[in-house]
C-alpha positions as CSV (number, residue, x, y, z in Angstrom):
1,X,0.0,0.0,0.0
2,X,1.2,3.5,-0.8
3,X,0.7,6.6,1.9
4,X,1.0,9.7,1.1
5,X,1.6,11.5,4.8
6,X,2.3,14.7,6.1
7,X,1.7,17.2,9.0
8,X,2.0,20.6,10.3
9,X,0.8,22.6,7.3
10,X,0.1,24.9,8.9
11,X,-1.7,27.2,6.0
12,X,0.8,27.1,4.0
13,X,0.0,27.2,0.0
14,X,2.9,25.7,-1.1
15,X,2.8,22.8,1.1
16,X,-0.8,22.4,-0.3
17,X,0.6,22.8,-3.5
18,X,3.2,20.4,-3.0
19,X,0.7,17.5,-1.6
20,X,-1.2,17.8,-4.6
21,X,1.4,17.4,-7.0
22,X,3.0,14.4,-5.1
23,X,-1.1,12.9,-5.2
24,X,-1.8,13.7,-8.7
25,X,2.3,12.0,-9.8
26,X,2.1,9.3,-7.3
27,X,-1.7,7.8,-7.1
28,X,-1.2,7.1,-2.9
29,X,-4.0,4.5,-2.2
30,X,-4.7,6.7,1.1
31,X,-3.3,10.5,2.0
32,X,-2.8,11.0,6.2
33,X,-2.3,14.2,8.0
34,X,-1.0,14.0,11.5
35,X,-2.4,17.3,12.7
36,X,-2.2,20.8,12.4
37,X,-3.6,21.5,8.7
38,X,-4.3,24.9,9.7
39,X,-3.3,27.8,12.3
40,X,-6.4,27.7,14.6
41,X,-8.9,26.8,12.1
42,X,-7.9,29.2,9.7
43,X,-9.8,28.1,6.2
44,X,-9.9,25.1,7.7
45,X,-13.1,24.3,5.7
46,X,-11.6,25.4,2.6
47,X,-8.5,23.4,2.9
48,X,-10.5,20.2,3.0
49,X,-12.6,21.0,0.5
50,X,-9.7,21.1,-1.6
51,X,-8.0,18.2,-0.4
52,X,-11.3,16.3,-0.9
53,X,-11.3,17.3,-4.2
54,X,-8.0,14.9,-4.9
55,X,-10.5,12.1,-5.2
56,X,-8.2,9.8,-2.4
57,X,-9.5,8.9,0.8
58,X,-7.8,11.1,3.3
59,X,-7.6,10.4,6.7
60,X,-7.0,13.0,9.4
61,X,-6.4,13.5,13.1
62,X,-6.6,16.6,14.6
63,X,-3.2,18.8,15.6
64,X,-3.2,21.1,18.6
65,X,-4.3,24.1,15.9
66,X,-7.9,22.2,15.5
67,X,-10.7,20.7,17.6
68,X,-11.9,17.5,16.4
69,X,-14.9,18.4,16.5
70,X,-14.9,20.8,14.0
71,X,-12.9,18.0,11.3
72,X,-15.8,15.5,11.9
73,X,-18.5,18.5,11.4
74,X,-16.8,19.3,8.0
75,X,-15.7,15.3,7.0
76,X,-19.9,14.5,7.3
77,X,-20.4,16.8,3.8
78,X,-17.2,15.6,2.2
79,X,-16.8,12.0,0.8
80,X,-12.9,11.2,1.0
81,X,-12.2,13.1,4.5
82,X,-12.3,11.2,7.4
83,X,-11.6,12.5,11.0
84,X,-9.6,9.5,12.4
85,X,-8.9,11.2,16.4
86,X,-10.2,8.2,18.5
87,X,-10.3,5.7,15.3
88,X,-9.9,2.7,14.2
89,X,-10.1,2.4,10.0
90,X,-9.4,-1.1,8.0
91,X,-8.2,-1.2,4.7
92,X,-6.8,-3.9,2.6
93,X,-4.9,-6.2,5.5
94,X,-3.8,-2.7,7.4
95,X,-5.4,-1.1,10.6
96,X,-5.4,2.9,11.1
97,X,-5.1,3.6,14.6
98,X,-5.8,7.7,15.0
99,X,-5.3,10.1,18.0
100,X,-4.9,13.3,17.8
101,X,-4.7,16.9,19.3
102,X,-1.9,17.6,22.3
103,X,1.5,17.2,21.6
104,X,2.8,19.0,24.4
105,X,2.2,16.3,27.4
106,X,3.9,13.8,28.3
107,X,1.4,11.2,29.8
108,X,-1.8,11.3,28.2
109,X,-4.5,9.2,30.9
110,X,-7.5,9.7,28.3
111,X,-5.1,8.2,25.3
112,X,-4.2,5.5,27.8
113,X,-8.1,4.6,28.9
114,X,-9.8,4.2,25.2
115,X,-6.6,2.7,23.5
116,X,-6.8,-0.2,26.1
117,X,-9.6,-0.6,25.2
118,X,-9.0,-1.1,21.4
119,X,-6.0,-4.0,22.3
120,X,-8.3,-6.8,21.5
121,X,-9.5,-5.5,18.1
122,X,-5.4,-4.8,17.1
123,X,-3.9,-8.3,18.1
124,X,-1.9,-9.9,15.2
125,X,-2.8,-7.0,12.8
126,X,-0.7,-4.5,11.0
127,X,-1.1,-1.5,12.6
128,X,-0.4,1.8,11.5
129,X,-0.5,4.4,14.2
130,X,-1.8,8.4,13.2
131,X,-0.9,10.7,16.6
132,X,-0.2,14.7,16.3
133,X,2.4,14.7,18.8
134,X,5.4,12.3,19.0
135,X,5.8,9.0,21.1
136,X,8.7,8.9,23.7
137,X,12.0,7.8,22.5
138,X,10.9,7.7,18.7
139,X,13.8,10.1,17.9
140,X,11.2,11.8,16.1
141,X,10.6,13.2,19.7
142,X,14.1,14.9,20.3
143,X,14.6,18.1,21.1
144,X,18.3,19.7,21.7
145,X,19.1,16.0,22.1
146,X,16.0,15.2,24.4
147,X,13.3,12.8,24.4
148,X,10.2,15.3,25.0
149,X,7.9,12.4,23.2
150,X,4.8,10.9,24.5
151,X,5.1,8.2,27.3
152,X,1.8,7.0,27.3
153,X,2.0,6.6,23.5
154,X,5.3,4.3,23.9
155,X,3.5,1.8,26.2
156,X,1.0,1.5,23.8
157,X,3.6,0.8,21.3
158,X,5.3,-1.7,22.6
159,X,2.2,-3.6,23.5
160,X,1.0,-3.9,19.7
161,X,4.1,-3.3,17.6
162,X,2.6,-1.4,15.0
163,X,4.3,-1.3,11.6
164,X,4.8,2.6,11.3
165,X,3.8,5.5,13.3
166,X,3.6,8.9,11.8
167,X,3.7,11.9,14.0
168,X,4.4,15.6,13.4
169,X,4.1,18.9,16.1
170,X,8.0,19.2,16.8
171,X,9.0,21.2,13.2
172,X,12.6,20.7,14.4
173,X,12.1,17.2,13.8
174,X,10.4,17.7,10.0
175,X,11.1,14.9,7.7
176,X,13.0,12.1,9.6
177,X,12.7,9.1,9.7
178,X,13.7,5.9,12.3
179,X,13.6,2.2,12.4
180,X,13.6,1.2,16.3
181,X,13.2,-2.7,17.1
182,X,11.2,-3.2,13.1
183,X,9.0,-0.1,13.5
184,X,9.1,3.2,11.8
185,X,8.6,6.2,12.9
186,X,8.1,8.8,10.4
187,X,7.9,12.5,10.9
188,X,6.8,13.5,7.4
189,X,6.7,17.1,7.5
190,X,4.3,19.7,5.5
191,X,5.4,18.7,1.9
192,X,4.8,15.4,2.4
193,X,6.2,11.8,1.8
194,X,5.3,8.6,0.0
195,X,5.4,6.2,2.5
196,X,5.3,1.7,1.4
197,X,3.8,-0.2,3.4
């Protein structure tokens, strides 16, 4: 399967432009934003629309610059977006696993109550995990050499070994990529990358 992936947009028209020309050249069999399409909302309808208009089903958790709420209002009027925070999405032999919003904490107790929860539905599958903010000791997480990353998200990691995680909100981090113990972690950045699975 080929992903198309990016995060932390943030507005900005050439990233747009730059995710549609890698959609239209590439044919991804699913496009995924990690979060933070917009600045606070900004257009945020607009952008969708657009992005819906790609004709590829595009799933989407929120970033720290969006409610949910507000992505699953907009998603119900437009056929390819789906708002993935608190999701689970099948397609082919591969699970989407979506949480979104935060990025600045550390533990996360909600994150921790509904994805134990979702254990029994993820056992022996491939998983693909969607969060905005980065899990702990990802290396996607570093910061000045630091793990700042999400603990709560690394528990739930190496319960189900998912086959990638993507993950944006630390720009300083924009675009790299690590292979830790057979899973990678992708930061993909606002112009996007074509992902394999």
């Amino acid at each position: 399967m080929k992903l198309l992936a990016f995060v932390d947009m943030h507005n900005s028209l050439e990233a747009f432009n730059k995710i549609k020309q890698k959609a239209k050249k590439e044919k991804p069999d699913l496009i995924i934003c990690a979060g933070d399409l917009t600045i606070f909302e900004h257009k945020l309808f607009d952008i969708l629309k657009r992005l819906n208009k790609l004709n590829i089903e595009f799933l989407m958790v929120n970033g720290n610059h969006e409610d949910n709420k507000s992505i699953e209002n907009y998603a119900k009027n437009l056929k390819n977006i789906k708002a993935m925070h608190k999701k689970i999405y099948e397609k082919d032999d591969i699970v989407f696993v979506g949480y979104g919003g935060g990025g600045f904490s550390q533990k996360d107790k909600n994150f921790e109550k509904w994805s134990n929860k979702q254990l029994h539905k993820l056992k022996e599958k491939k998983v693909v995990l969607i969060t905005h903010g980065p899990p702990y000791k990802s290396g996607i997480d570093k910061i000045h050499s630091e793990d700042v990353g999400n603990q709560s998200y690394k528990k739930f990691i190496d319960r189900i070994k998912p086959i990638l995680i993507i993950s944006g909100h630390l720009h300083e981090n924009s675009g790299k990529h690590f292979n830790i113990k057979g899973i990678k972690y992708v930061n993909p950045g606002p112009f996007g990358e074509i992902i394999q699975i």
